[in-house]
HTML snippet that shows the backbone in 3Dmol.js (N, CA, C, O; Angstrom):
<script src="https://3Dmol.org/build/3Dmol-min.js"></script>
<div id="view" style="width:600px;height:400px;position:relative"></div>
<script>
const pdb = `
ATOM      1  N   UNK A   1     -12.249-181.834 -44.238  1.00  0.00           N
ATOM      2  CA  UNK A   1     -12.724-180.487 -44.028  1.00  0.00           C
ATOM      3  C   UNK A   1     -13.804-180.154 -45.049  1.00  0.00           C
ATOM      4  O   UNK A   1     -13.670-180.569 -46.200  1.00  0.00           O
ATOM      5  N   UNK A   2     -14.805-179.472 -44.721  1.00  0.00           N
ATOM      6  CA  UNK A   2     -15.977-179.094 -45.385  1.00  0.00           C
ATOM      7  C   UNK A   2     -15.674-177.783 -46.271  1.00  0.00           C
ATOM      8  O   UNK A   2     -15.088-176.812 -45.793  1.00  0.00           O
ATOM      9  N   UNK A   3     -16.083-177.836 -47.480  1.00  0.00           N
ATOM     10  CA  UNK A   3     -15.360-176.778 -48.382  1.00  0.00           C
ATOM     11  C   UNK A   3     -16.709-175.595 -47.857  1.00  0.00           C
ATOM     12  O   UNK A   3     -16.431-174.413 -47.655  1.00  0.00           O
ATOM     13  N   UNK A   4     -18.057-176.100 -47.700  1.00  0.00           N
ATOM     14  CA  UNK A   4     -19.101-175.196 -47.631  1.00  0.00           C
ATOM     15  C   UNK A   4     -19.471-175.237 -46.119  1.00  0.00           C
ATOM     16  O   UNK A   4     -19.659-176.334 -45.593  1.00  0.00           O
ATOM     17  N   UNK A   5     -19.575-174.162 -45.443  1.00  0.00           N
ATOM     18  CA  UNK A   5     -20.028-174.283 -44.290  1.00  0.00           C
ATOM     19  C   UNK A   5     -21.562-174.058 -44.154  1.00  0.00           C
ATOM     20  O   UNK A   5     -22.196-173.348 -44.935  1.00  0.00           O
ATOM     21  N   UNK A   6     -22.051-174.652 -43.207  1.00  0.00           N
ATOM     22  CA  UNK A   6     -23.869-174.363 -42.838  1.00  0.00           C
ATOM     23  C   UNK A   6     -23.963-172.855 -42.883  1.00  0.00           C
ATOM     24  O   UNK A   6     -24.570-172.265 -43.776  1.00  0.00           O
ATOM     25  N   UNK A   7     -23.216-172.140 -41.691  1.00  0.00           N
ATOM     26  CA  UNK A   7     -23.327-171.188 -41.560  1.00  0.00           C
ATOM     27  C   UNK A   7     -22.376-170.373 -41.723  1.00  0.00           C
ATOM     28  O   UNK A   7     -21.242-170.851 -41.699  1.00  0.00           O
ATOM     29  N   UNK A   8     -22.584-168.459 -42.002  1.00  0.00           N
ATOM     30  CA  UNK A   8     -21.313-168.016 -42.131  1.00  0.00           C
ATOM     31  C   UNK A   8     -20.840-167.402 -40.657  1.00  0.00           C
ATOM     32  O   UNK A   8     -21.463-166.909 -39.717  1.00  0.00           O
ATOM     33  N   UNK A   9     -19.220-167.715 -40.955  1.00  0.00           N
ATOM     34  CA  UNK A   9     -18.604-167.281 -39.458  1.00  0.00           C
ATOM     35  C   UNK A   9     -18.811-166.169 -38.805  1.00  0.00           C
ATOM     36  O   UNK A   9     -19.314-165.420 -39.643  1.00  0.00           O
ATOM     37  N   UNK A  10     -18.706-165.486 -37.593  1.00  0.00           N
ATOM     38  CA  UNK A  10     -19.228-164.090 -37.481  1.00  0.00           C
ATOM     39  C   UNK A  10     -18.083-163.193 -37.666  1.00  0.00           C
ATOM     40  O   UNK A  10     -16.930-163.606 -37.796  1.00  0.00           O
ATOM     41  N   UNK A  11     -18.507-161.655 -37.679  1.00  0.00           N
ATOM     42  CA  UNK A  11     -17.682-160.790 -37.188  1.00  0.00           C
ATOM     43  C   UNK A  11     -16.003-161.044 -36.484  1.00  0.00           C
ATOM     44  O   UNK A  11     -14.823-160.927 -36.815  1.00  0.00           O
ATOM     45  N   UNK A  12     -16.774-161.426 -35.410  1.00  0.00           N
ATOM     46  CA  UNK A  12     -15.937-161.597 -34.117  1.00  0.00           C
ATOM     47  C   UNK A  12     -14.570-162.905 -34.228  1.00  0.00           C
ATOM     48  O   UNK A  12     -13.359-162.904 -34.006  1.00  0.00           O
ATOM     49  N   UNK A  13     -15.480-163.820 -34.647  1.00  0.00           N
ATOM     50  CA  UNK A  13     -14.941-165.223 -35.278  1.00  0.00           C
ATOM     51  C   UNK A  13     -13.664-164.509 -36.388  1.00  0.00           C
ATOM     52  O   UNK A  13     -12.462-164.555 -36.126  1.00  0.00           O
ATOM     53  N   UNK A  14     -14.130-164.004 -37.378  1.00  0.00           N
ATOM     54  CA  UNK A  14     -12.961-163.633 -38.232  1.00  0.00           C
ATOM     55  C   UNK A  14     -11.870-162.810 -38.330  1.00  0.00           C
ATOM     56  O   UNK A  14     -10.896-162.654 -39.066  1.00  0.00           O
ATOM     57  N   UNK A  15     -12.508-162.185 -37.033  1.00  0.00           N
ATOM     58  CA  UNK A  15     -11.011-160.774 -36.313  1.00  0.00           C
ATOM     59  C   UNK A  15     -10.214-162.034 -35.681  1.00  0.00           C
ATOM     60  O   UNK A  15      -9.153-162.442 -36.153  1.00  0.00           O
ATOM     61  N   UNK A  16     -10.857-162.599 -34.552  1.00  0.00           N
ATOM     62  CA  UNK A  16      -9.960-163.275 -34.071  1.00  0.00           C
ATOM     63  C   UNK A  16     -10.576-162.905 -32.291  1.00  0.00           C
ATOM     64  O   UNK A  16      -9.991-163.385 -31.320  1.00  0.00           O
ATOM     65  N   UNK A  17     -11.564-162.181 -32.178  1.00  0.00           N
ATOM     66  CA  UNK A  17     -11.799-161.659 -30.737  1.00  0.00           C
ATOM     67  C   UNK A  17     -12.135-162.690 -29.976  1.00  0.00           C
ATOM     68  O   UNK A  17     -11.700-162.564 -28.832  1.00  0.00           O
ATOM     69  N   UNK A  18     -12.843-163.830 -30.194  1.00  0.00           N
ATOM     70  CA  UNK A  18     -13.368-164.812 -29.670  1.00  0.00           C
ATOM     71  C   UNK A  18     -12.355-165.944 -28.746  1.00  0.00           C
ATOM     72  O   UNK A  18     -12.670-166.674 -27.806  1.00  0.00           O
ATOM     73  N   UNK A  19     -10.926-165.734 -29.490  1.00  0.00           N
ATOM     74  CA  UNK A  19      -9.918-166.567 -29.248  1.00  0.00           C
ATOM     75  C   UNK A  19      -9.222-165.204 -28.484  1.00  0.00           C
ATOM     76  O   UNK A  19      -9.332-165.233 -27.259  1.00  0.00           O
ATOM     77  N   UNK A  20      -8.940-164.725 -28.714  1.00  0.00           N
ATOM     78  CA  UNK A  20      -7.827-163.561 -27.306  1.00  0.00           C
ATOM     79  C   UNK A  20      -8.594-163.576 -26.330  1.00  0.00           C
ATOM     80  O   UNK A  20      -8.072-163.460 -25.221  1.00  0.00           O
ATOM     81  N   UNK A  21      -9.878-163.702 -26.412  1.00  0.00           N
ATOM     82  CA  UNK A  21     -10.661-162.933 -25.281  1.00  0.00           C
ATOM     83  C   UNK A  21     -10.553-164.313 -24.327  1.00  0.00           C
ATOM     84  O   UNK A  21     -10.692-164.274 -23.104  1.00  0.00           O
ATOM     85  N   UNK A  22     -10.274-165.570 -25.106  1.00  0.00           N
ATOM     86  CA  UNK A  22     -10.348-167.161 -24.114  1.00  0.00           C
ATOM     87  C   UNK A  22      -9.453-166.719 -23.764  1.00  0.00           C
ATOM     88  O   UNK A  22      -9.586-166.122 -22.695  1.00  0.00           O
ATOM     89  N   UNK A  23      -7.954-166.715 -24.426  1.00  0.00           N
ATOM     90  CA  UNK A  23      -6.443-166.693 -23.920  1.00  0.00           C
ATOM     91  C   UNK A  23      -6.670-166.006 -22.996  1.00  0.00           C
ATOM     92  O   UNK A  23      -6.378-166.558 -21.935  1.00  0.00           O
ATOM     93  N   UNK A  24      -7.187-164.729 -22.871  1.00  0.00           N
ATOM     94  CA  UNK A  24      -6.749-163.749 -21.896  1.00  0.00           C
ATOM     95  C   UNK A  24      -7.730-164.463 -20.439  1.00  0.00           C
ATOM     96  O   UNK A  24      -7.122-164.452 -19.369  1.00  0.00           O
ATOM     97  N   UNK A  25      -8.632-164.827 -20.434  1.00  0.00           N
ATOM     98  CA  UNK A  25      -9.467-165.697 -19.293  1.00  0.00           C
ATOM     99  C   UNK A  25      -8.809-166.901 -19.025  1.00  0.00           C
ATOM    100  O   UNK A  25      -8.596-167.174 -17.844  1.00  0.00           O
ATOM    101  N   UNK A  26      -8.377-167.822 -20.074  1.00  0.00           N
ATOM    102  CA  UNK A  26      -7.490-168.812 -18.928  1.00  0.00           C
ATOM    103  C   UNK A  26      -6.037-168.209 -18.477  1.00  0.00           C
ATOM    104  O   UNK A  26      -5.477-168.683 -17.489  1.00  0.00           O
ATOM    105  N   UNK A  27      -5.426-167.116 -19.255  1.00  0.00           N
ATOM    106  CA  UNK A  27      -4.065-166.975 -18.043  1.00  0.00           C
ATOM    107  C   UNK A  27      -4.791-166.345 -17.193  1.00  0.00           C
ATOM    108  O   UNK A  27      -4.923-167.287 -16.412  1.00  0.00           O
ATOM    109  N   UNK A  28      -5.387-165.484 -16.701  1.00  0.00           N
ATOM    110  CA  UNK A  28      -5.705-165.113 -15.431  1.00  0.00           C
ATOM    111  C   UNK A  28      -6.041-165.983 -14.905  1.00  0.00           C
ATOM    112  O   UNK A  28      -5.481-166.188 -13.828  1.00  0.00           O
ATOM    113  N   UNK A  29      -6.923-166.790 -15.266  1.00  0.00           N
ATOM    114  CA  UNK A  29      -7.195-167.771 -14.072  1.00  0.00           C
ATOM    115  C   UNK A  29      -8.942-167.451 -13.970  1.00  0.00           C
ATOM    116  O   UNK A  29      -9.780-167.929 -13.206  1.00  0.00           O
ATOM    117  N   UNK A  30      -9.041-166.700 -14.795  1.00  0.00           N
ATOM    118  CA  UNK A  30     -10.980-166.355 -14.400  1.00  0.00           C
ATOM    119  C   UNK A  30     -12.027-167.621 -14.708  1.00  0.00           C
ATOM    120  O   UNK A  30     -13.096-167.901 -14.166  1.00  0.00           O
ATOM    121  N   UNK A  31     -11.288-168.285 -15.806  1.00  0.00           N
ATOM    122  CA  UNK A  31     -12.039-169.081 -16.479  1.00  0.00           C
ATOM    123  C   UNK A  31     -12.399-170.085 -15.577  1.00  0.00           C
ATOM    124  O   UNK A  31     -13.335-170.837 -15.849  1.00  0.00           O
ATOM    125  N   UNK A  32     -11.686-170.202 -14.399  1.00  0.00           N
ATOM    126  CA  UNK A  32     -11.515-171.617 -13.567  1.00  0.00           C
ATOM    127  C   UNK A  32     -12.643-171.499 -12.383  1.00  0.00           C
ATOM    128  O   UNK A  32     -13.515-172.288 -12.018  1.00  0.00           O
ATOM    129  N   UNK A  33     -12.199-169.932 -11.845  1.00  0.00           N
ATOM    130  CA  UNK A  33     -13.575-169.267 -10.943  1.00  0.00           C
ATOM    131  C   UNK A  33     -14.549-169.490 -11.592  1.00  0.00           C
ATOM    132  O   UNK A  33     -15.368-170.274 -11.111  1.00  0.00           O
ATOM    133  N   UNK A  34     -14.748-169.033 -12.589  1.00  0.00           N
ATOM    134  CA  UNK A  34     -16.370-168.555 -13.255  1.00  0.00           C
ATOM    135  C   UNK A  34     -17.040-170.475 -13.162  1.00  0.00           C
ATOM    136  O   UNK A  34     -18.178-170.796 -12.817  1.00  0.00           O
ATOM    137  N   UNK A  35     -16.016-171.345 -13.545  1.00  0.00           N
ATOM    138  CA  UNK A  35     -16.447-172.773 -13.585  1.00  0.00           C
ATOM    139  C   UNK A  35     -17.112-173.143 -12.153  1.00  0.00           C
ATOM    140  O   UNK A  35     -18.143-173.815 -12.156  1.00  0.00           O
ATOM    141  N   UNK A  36     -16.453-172.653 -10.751  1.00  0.00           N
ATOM    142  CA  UNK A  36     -16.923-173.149  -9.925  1.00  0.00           C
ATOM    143  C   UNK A  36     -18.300-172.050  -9.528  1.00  0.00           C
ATOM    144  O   UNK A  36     -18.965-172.462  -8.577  1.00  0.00           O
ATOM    145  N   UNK A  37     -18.631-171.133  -9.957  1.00  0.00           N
ATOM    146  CA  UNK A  37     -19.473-170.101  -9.631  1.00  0.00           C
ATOM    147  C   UNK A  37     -20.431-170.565 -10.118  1.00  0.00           C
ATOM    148  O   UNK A  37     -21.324-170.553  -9.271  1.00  0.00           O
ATOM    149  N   UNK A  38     -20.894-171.144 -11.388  1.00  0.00           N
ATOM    150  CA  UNK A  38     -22.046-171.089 -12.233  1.00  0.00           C
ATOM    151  C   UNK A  38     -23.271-171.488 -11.724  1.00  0.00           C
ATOM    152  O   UNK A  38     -23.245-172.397 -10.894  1.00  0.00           O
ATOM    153  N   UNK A  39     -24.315-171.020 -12.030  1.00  0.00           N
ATOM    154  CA  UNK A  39     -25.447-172.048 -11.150  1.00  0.00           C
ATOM    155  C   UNK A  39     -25.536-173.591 -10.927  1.00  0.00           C
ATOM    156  O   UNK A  39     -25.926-174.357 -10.045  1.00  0.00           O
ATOM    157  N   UNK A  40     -24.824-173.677 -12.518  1.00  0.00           N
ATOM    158  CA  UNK A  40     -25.323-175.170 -12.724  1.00  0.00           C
ATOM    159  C   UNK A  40     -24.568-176.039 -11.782  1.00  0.00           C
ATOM    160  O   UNK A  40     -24.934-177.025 -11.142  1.00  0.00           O
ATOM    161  N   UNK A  41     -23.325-175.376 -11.863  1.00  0.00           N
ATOM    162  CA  UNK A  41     -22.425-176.066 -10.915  1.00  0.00           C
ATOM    163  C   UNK A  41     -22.304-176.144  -9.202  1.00  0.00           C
ATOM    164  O   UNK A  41     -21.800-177.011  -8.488  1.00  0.00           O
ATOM    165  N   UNK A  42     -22.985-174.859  -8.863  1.00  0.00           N
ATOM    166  CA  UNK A  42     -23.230-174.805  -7.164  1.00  0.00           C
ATOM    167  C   UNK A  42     -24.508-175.851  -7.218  1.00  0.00           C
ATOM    168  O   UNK A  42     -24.532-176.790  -6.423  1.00  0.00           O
ATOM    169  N   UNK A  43     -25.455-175.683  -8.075  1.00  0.00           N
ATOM    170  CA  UNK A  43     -26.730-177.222  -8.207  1.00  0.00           C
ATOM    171  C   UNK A  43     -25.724-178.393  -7.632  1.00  0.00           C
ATOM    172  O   UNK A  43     -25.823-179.116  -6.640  1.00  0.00           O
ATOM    173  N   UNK A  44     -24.539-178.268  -8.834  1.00  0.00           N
ATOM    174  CA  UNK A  44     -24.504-180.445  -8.719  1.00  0.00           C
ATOM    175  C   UNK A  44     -23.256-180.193  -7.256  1.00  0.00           C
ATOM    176  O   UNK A  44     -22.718-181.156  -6.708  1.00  0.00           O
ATOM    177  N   UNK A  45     -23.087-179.240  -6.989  1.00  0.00           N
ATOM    178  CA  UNK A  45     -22.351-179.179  -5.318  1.00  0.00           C
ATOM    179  C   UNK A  45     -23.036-179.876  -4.109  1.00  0.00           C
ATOM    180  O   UNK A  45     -22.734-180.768  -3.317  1.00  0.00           O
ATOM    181  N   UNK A  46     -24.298-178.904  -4.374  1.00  0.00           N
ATOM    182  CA  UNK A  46     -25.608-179.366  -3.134  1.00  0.00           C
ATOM    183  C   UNK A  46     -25.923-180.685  -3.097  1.00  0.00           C
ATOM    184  O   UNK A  46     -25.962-181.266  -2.012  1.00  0.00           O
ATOM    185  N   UNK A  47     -26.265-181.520  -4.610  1.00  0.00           N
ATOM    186  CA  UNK A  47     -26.855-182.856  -4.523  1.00  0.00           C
ATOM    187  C   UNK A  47     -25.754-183.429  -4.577  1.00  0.00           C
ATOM    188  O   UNK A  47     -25.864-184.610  -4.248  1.00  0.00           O
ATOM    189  N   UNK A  48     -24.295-183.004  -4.958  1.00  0.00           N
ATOM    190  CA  UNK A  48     -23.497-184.288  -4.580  1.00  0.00           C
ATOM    191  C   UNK A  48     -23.471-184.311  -2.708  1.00  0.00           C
ATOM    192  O   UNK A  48     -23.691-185.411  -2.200  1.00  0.00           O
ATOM    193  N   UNK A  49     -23.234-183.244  -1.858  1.00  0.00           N
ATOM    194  CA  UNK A  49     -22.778-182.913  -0.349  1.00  0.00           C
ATOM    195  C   UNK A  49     -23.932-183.946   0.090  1.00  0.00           C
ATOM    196  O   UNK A  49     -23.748-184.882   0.869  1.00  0.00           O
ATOM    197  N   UNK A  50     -25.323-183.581  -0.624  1.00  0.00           N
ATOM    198  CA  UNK A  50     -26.957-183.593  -0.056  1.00  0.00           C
ATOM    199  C   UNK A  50     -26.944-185.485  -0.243  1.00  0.00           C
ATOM    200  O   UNK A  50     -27.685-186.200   0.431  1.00  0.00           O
ATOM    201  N   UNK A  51     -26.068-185.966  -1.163  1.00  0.00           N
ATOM    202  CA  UNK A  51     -26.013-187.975  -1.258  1.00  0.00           C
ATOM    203  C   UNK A  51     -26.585-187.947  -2.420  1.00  0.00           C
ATOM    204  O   UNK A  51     -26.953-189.096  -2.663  1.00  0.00           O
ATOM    205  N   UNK A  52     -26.978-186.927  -3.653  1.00  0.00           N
ATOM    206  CA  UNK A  52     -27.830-187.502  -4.442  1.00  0.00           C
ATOM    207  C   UNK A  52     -27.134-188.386  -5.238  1.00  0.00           C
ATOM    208  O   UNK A  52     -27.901-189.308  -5.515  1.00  0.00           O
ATOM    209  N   UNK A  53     -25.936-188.568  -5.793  1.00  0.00           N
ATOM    210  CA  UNK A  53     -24.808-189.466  -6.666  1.00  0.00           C
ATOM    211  C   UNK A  53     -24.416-190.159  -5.817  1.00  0.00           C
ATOM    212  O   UNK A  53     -23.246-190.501  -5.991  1.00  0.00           O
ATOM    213  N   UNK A  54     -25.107-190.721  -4.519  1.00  0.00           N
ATOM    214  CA  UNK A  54     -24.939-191.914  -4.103  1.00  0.00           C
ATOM    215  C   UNK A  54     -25.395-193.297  -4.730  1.00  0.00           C
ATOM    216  O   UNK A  54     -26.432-193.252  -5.392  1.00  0.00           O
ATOM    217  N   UNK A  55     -24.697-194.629  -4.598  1.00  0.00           N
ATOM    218  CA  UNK A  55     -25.498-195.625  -5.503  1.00  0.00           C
ATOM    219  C   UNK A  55     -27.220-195.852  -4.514  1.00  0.00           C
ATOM    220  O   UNK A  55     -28.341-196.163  -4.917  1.00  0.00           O
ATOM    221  N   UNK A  56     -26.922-195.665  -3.738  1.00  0.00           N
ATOM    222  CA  UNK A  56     -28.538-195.834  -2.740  1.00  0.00           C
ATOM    223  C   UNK A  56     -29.242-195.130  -3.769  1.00  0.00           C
ATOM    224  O   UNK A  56     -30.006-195.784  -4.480  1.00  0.00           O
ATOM    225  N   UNK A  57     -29.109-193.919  -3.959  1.00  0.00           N
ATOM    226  CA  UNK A  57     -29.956-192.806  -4.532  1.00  0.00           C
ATOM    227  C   UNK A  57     -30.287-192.744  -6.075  1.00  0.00           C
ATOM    228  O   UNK A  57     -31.281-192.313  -6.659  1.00  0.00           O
ATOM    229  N   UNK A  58     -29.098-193.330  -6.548  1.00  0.00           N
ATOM    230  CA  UNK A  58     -29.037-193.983  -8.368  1.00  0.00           C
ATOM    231  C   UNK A  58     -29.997-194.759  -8.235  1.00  0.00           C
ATOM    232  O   UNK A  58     -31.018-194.434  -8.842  1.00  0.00           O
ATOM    233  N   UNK A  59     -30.036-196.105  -7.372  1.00  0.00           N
ATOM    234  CA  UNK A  59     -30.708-197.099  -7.835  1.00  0.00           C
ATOM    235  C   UNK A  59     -32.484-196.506  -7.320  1.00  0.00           C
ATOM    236  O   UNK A  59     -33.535-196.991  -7.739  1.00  0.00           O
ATOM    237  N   UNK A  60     -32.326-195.262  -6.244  1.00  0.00           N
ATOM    238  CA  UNK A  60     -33.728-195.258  -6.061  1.00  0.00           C
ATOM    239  C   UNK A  60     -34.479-194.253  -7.354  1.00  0.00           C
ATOM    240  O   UNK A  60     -35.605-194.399  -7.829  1.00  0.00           O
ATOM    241  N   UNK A  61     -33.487-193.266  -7.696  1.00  0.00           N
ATOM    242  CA  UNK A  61     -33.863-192.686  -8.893  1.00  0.00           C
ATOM    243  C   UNK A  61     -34.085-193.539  -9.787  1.00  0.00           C
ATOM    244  O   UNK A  61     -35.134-193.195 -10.332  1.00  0.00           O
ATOM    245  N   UNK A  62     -33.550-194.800 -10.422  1.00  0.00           N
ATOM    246  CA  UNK A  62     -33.535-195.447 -11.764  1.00  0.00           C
ATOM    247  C   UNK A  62     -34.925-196.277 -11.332  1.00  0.00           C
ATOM    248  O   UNK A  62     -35.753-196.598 -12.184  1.00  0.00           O
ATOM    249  N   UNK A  63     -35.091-196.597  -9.864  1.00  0.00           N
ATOM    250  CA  UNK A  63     -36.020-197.318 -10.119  1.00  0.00           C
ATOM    251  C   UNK A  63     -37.340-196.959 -10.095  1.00  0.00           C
ATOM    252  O   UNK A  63     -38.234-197.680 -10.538  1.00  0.00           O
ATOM    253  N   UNK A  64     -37.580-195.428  -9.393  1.00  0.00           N
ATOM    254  CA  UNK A  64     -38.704-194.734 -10.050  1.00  0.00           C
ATOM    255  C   UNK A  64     -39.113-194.086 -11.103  1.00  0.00           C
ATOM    256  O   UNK A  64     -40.147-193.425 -11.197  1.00  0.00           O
ATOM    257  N   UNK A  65     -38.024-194.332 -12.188  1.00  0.00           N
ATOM    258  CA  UNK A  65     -38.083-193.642 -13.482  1.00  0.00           C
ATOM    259  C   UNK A  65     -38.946-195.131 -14.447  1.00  0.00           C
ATOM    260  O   UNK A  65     -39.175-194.998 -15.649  1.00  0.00           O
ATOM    261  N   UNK A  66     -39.276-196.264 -13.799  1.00  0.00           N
ATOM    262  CA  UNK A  66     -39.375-197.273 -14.172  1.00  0.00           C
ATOM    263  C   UNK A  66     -38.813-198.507 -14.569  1.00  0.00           C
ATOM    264  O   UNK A  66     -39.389-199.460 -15.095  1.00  0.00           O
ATOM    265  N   UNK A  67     -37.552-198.374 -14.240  1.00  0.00           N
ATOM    266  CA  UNK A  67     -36.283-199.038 -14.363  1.00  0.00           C
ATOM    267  C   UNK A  67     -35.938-199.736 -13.078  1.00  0.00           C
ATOM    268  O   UNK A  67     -36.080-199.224 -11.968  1.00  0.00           O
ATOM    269  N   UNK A  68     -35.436-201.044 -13.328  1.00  0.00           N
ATOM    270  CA  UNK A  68     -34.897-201.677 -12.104  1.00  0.00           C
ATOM    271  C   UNK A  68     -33.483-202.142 -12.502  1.00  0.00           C
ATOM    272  O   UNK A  68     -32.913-202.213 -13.591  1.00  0.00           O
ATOM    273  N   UNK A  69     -33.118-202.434 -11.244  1.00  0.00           N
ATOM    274  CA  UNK A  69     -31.268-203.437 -11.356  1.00  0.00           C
ATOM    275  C   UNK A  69     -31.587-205.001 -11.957  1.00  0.00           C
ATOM    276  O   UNK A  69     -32.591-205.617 -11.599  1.00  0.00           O
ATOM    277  N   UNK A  70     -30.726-205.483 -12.790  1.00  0.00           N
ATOM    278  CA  UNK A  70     -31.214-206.870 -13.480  1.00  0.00           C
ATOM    279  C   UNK A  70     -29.884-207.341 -12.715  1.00  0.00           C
ATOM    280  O   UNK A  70     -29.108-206.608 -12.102  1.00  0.00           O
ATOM    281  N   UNK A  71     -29.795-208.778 -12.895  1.00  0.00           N
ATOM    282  CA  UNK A  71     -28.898-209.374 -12.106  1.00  0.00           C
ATOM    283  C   UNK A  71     -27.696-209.390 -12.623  1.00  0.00           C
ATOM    284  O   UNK A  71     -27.176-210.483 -12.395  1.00  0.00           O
ATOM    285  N   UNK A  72     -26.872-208.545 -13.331  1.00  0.00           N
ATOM    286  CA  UNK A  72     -26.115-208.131 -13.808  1.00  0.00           C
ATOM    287  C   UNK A  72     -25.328-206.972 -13.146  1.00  0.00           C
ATOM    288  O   UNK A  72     -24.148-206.626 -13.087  1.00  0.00           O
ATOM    289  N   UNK A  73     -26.660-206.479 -12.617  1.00  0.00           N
ATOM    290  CA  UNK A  73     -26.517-204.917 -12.012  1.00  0.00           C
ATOM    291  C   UNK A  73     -26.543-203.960 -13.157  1.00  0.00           C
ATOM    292  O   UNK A  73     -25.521-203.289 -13.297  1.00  0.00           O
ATOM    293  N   UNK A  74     -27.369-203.800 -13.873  1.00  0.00           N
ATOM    294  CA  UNK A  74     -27.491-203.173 -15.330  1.00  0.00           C
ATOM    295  C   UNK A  74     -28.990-202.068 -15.170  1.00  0.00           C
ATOM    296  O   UNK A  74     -29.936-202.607 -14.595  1.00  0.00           O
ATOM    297  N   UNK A  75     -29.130-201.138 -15.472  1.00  0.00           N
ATOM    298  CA  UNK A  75     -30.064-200.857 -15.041  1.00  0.00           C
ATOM    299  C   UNK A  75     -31.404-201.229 -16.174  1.00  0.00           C
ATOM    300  O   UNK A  75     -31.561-200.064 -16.541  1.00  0.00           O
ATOM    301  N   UNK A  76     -32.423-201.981 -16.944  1.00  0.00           N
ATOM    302  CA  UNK A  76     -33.062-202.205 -17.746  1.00  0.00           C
ATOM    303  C   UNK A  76     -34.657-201.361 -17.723  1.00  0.00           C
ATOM    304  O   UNK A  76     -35.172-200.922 -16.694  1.00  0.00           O
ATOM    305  N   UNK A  77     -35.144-201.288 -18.848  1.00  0.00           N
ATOM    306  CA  UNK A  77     -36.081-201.075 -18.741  1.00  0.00           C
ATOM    307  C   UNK A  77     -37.544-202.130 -18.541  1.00  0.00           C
ATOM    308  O   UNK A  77     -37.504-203.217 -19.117  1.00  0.00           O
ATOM    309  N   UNK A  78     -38.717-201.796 -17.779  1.00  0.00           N
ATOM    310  CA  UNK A  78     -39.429-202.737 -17.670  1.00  0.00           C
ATOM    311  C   UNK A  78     -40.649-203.144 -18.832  1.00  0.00           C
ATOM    312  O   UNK A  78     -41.398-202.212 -19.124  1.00  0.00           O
ATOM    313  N   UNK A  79     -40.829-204.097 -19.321  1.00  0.00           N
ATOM    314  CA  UNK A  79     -41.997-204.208 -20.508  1.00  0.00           C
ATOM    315  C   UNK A  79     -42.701-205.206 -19.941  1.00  0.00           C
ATOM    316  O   UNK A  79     -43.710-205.643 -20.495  1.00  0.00           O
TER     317      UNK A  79
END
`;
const viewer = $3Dmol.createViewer("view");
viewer.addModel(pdb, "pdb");
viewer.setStyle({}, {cartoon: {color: "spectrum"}});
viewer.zoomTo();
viewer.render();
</script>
């Protein structure tokens, strides 16, 4: 444990609000909604439904990023 911290803790941090306010969101159950709601997460919904985390689609992404499959099946970079 670090005797000096980078930064000092906040307000909120030292009441304790930061931690009731989780408790009280995972027993309800909000915390679990809000997970499937988020933008980021309706994003990786569409491209998983849409095939993008298909291996077809890995290997066509990796291989226009400049990267190909080596005979390993590894994805390498090209020099």
């Amino acid at each position: 444990m670090k005797l000096i911290r980078y930064r000092q803790p906040s307000l909120r941090r030292i009441v304790g609000y930061t931690s009731v306010k989780r408790n009280f969101k995972r027993s309800l159950g909000i915390s679990q909604v809000q997970a499937w709601t988020r933008p980021s997460r309706v994003k990786q919904r569409i491209k998983y439904k849409a095939g993008w985390y298909s291996p077809t689609m890995r290997v066509a992404r990796n291989t226009a990023k400049g990267k190909f499959p080596s005979f390993l099946g590894l994805f390498n970079k090209k020099r």
